[in-house]
Biopython code that builds the backbone (N, CA, C, O; Angstrom):
import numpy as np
from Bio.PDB.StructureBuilder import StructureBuilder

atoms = [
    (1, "UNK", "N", (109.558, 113.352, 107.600)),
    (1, "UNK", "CA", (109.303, 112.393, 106.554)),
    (1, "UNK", "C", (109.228, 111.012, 107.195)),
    (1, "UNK", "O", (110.056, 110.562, 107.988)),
    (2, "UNK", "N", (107.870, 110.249, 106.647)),
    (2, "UNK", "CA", (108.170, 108.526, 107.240)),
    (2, "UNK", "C", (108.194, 107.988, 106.509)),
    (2, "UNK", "O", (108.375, 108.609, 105.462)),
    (3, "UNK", "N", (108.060, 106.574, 106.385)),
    (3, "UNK", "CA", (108.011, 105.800, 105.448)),
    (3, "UNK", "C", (106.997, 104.730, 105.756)),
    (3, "UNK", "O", (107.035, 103.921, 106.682)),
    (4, "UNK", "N", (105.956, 104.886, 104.686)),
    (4, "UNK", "CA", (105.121, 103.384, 104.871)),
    (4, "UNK", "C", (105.537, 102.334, 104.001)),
    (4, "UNK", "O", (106.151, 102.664, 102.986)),
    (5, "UNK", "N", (105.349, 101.316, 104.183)),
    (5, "UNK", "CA", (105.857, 100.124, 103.560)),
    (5, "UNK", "C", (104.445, 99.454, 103.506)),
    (5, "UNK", "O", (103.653, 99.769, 104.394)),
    (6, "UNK", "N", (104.140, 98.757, 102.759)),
    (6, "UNK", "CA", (102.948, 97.886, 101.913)),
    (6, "UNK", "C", (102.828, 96.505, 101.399)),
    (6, "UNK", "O", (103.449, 96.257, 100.366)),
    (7, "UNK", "N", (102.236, 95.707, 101.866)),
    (7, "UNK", "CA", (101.372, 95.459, 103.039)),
    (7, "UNK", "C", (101.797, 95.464, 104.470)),
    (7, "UNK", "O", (102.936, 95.877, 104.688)),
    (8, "UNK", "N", (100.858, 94.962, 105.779)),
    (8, "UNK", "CA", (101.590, 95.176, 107.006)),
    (8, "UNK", "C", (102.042, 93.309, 106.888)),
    (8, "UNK", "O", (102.037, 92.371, 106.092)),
    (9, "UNK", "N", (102.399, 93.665, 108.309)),
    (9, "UNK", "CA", (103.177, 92.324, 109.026)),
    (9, "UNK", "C", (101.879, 91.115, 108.793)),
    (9, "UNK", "O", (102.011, 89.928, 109.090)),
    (10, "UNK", "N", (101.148, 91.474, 108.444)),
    (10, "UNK", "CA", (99.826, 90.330, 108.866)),
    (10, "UNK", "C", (99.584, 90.252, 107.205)),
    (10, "UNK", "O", (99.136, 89.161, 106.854)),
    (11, "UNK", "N", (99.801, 91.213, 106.131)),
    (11, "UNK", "CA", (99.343, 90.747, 104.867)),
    (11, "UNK", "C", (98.318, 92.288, 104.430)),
    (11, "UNK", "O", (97.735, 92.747, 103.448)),
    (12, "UNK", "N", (98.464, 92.489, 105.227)),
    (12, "UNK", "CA", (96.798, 93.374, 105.125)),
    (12, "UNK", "C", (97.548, 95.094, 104.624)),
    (12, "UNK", "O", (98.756, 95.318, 104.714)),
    (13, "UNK", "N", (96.812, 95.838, 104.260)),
    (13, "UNK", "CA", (96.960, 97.230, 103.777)),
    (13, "UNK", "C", (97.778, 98.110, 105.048)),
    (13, "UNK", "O", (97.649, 98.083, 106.272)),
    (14, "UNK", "N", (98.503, 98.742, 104.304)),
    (14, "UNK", "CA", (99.396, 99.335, 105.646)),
    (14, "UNK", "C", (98.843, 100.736, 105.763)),
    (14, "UNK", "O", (98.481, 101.385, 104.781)),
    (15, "UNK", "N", (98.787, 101.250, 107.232)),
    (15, "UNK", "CA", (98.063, 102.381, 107.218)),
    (15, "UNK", "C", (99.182, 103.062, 108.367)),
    (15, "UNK", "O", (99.845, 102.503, 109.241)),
    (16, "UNK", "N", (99.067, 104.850, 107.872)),
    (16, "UNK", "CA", (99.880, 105.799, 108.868)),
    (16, "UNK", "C", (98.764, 107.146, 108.878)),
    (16, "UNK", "O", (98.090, 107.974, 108.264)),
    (17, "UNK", "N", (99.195, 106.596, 110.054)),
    (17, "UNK", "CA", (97.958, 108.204, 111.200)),
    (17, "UNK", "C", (98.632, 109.391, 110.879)),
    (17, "UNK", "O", (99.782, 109.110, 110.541)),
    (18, "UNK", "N", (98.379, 110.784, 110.832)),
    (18, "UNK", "CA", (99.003, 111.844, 110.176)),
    (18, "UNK", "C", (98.245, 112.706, 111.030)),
    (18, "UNK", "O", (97.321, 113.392, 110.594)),
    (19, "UNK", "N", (98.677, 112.695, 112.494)),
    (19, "UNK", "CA", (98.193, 114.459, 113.384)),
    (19, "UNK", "C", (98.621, 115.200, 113.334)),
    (19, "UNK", "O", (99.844, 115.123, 113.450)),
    (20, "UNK", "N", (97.928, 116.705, 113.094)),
    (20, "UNK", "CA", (98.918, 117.749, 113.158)),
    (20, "UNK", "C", (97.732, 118.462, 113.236)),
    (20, "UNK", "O", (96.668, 118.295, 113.833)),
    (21, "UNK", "N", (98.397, 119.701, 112.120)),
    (21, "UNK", "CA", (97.009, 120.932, 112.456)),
    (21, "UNK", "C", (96.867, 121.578, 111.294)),
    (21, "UNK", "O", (97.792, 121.994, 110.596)),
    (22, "UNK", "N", (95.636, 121.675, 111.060)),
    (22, "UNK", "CA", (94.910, 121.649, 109.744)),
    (22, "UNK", "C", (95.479, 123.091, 108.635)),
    (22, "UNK", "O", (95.297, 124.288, 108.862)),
    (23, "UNK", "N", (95.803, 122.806, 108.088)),
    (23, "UNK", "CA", (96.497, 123.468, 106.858)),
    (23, "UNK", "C", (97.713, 123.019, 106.810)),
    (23, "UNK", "O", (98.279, 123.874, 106.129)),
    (24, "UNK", "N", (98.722, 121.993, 107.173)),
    (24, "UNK", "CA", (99.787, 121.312, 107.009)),
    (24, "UNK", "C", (99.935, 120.952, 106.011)),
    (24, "UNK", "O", (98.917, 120.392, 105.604)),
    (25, "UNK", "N", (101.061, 120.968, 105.014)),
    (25, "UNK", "CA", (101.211, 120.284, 104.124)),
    (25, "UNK", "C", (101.630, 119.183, 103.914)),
    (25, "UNK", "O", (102.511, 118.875, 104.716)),
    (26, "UNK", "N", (101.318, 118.170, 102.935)),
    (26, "UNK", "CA", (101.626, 116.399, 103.084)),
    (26, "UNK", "C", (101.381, 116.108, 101.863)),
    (26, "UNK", "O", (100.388, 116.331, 101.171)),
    (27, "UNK", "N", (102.874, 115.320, 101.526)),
    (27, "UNK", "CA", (103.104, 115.448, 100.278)),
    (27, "UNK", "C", (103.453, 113.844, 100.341)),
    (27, "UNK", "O", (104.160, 113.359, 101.224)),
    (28, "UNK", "N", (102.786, 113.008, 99.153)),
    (28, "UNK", "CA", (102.917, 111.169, 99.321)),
    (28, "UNK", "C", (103.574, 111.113, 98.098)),
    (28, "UNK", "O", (102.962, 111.676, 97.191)),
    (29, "UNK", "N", (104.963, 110.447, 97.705)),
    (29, "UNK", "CA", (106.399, 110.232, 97.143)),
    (29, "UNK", "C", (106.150, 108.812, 96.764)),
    (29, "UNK", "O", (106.544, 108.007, 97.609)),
    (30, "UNK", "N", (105.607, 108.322, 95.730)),
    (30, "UNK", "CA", (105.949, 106.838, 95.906)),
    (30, "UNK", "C", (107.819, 106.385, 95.440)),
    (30, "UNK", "O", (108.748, 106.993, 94.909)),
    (31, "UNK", "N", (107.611, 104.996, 96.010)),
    (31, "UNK", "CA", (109.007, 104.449, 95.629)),
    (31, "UNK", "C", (108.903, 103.315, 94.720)),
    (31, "UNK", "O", (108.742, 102.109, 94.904)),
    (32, "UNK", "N", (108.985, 103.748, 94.107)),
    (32, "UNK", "CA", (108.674, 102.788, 92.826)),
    (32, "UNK", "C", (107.322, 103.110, 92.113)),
    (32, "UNK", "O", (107.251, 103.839, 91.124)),
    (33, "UNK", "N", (106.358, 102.555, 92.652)),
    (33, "UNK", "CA", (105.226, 102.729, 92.669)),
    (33, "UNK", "C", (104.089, 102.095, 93.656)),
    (33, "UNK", "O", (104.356, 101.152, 94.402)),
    (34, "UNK", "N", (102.861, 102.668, 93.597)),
    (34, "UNK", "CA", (102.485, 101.840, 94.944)),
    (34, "UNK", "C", (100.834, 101.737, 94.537)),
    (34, "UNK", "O", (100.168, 102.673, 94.095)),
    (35, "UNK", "N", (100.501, 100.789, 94.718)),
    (35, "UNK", "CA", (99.136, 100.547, 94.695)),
    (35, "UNK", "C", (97.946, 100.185, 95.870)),
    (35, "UNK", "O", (97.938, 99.352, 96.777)),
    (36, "UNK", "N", (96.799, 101.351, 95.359)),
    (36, "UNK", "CA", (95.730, 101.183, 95.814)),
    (36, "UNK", "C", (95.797, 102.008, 97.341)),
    (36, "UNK", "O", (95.537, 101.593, 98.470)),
    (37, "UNK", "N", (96.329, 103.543, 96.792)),
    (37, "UNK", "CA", (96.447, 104.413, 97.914)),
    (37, "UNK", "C", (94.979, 104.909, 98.461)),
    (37, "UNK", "O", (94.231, 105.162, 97.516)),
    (38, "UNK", "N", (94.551, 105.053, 99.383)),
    (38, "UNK", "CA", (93.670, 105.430, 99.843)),
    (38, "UNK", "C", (94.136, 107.142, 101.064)),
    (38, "UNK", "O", (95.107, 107.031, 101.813)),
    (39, "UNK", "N", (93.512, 108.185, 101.055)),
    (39, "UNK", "CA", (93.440, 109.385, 101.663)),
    (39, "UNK", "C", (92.549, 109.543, 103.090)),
    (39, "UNK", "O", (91.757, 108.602, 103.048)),
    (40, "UNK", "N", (92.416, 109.983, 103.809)),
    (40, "UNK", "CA", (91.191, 110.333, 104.462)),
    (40, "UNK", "C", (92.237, 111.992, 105.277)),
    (40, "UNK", "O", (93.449, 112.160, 105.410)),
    (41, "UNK", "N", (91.286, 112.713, 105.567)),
    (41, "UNK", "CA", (91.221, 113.938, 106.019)),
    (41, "UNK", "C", (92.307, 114.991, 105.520)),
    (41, "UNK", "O", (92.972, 115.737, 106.238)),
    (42, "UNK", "N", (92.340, 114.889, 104.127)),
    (42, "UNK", "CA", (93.190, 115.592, 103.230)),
    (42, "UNK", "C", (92.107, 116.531, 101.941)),
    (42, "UNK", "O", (91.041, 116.160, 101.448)),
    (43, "UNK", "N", (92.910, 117.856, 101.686)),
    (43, "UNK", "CA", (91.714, 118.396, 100.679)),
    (43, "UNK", "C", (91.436, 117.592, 99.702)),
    (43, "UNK", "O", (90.310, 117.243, 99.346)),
    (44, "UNK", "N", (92.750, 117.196, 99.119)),
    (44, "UNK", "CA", (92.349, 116.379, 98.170)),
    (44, "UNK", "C", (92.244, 115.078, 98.071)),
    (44, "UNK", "O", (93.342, 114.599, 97.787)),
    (45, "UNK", "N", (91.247, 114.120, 98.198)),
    (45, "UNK", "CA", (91.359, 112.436, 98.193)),
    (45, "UNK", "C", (92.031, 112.320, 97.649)),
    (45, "UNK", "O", (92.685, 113.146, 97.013)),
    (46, "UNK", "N", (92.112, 111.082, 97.721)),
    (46, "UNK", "CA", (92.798, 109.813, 96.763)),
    (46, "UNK", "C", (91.813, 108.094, 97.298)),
    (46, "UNK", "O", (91.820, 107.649, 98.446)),
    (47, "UNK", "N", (91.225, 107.576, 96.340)),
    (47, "UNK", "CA", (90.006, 106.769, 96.914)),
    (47, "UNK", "C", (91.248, 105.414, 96.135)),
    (47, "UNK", "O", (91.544, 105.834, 95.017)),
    (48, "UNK", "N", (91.686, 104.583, 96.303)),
    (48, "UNK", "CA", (92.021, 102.803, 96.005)),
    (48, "UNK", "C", (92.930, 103.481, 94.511)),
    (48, "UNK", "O", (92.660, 103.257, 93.331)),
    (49, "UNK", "N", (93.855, 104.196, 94.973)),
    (49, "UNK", "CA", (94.826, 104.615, 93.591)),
    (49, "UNK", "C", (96.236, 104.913, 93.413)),
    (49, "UNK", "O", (96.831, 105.730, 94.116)),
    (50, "UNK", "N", (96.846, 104.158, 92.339)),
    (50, "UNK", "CA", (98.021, 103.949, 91.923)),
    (50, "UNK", "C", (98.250, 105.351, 91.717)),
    (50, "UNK", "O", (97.687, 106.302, 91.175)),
    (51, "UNK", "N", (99.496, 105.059, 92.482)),
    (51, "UNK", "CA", (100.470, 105.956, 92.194)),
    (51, "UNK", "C", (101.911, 105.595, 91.643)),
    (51, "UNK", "O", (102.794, 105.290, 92.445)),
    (52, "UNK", "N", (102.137, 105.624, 90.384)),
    (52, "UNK", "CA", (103.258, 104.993, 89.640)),
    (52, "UNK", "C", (104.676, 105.949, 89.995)),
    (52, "UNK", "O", (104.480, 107.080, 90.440)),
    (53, "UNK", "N", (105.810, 105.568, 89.830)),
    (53, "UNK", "CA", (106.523, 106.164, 90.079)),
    (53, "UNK", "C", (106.661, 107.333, 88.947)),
    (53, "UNK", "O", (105.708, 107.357, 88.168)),
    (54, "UNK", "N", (107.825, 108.447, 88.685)),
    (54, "UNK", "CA", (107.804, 109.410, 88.097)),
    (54, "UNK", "C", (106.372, 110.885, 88.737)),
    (54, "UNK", "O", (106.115, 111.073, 89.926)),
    (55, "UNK", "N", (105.885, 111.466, 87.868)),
    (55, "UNK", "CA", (104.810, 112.807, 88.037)),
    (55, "UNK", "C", (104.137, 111.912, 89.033)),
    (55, "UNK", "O", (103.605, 110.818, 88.841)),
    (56, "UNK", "N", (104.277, 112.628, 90.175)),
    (56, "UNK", "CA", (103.039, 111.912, 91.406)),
    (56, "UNK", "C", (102.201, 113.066, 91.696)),
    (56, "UNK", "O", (102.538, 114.247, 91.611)),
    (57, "UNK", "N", (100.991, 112.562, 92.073)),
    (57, "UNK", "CA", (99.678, 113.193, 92.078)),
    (57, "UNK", "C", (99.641, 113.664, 93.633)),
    (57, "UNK", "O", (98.748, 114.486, 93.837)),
    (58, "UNK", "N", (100.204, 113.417, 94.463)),
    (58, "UNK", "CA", (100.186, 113.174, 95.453)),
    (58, "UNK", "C", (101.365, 114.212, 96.384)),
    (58, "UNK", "O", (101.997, 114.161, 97.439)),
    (59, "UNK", "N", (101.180, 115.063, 95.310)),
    (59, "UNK", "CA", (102.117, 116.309, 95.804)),
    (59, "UNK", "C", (101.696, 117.311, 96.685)),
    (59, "UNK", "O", (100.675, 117.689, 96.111)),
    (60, "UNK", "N", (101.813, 118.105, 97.857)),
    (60, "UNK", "CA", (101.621, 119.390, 97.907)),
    (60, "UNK", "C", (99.856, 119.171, 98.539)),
    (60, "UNK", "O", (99.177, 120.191, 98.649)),
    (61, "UNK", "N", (99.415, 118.190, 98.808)),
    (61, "UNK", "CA", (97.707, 118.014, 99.231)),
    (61, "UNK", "C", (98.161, 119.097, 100.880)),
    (61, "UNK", "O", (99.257, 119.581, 101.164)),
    (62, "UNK", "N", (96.888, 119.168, 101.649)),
    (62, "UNK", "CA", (96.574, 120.045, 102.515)),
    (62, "UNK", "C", (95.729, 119.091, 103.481)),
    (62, "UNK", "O", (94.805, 118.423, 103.018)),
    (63, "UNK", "N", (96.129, 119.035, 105.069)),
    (63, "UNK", "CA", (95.234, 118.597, 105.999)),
    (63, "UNK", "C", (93.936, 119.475, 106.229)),
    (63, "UNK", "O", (94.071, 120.663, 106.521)),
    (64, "UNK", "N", (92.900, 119.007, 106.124)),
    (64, "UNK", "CA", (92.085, 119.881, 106.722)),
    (64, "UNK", "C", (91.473, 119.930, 107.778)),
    (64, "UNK", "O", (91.131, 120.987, 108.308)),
    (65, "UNK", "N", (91.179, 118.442, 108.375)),
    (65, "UNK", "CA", (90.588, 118.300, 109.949)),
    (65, "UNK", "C", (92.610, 118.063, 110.544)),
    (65, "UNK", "O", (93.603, 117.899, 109.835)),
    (66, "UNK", "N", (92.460, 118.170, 112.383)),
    (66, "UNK", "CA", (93.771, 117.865, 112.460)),
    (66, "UNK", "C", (94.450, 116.558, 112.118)),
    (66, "UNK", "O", (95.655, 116.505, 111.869)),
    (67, "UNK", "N", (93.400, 115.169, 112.108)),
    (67, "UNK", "CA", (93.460, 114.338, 112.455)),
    (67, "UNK", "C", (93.198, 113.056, 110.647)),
    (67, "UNK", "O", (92.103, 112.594, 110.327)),
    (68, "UNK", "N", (94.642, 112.793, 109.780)),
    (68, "UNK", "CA", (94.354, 112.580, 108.503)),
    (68, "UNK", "C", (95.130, 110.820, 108.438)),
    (68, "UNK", "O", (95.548, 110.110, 109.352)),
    (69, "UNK", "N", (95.090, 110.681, 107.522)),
    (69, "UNK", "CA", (95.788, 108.965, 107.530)),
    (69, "UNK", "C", (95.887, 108.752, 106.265)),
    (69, "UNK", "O", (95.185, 109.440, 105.523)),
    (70, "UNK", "N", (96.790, 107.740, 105.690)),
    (70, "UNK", "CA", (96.835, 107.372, 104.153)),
    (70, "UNK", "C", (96.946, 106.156, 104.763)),
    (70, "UNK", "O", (97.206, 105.935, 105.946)),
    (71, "UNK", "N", (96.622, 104.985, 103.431)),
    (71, "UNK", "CA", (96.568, 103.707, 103.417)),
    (71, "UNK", "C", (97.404, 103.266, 102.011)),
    (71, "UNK", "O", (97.326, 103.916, 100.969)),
    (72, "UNK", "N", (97.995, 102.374, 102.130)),
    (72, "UNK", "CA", (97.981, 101.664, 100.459)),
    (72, "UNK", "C", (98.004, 99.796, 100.995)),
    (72, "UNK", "O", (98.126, 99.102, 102.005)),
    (73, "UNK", "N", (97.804, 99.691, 99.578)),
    (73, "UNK", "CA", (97.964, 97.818, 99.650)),
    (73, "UNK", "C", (98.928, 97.237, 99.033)),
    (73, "UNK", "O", (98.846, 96.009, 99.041)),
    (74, "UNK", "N", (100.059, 97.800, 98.352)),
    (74, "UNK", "CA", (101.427, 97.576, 98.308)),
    (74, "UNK", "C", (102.053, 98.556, 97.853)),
    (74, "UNK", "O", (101.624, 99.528, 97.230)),
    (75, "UNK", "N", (103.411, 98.214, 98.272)),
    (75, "UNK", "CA", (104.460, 99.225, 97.709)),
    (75, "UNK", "C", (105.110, 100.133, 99.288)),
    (75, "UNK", "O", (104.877, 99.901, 100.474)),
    (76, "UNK", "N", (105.962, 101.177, 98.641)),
    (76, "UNK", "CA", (106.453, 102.053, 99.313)),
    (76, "UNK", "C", (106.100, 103.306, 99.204)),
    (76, "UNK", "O", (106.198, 103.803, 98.082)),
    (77, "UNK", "N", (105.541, 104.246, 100.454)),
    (77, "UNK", "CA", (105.269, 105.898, 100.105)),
    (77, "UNK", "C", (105.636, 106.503, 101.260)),
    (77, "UNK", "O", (105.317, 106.392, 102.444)),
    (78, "UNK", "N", (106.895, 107.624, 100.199)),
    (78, "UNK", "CA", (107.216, 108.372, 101.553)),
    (78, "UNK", "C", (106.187, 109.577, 101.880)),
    (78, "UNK", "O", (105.646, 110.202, 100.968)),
    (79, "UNK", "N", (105.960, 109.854, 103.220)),
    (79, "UNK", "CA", (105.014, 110.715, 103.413)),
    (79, "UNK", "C", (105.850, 111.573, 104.410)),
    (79, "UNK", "O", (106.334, 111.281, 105.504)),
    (80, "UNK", "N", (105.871, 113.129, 103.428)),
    (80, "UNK", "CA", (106.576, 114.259, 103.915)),
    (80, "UNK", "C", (105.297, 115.328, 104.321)),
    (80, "UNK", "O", (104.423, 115.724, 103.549)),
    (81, "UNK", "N", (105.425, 115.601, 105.474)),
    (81, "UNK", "CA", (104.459, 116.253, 105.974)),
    (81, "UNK", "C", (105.526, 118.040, 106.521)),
    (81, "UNK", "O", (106.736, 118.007, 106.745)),
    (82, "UNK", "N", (104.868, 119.055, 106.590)),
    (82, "UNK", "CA", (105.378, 120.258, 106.330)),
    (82, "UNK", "C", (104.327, 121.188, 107.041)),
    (82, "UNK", "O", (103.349, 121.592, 106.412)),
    (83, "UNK", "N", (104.505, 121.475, 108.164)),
    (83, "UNK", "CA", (103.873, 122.596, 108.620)),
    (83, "UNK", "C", (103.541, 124.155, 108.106)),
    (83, "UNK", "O", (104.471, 124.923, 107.861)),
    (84, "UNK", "N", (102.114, 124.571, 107.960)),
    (84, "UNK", "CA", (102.030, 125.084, 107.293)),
    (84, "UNK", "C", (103.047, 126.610, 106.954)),
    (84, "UNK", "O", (103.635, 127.067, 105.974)),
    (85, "UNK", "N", (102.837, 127.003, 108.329)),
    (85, "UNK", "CA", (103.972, 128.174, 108.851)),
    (85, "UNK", "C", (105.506, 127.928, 107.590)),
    (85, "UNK", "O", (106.197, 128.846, 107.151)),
    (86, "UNK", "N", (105.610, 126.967, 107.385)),
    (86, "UNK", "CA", (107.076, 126.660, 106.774)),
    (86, "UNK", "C", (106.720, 126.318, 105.269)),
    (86, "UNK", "O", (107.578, 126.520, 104.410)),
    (87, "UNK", "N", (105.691, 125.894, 104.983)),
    (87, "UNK", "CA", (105.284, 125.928, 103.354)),
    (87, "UNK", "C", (104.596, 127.221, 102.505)),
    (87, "UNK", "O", (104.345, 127.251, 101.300)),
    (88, "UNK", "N", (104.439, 127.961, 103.210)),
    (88, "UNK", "CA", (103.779, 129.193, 102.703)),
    (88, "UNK", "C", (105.116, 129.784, 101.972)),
    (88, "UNK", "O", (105.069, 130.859, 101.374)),
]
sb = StructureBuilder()
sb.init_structure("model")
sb.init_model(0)
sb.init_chain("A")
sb.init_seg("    ")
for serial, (resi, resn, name, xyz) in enumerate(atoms, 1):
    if name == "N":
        sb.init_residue(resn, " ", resi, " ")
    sb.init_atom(name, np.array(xyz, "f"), 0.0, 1.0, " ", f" {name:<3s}", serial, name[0])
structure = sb.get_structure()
């Protein structure tokens, strides 16, 4: 599990690299709530979207290339990532 924090040191959208190997599971937790999440190399996107705290959408998604990243532009999201071997 890491933790991104939102915005970075400079102001700007905070972003975390996510390698592993494709069918991993990665699951994004906001803390509080967090705005203007962005996805890349996950089954399921997420394109510039709130994720409020409580029912998160952002449960249980799947890597599909090895190589995935999330972004947001504020807030806190924990990102629990789960090899697939261990989520099945």
């Amino acid at each position: 599990m890491r933790l991104l924090e939102a915005p970075d040191a400079r102001g700007q959208p905070a972003r975390l690299d996510l390698a592993g190997r494709t069918g991993d599971h990665v699951s994004l937790l906001p803390i509080g709530g967090v705005e203007g999440v962005t996805t890349e190399g996950l089954r399921y996107p997420l394109r510039d979207e709130d994720l409020p705290a409580g029912p998160a959408r952002g449960l249980s998604n799947l890597r599909d290339p090895e190589n995935a990243a999330v972004t947001a532009r504020r807030g806190g999201l924990r990102v629990v990532e789960v090899p697939a071997a261990l989520g099945a």
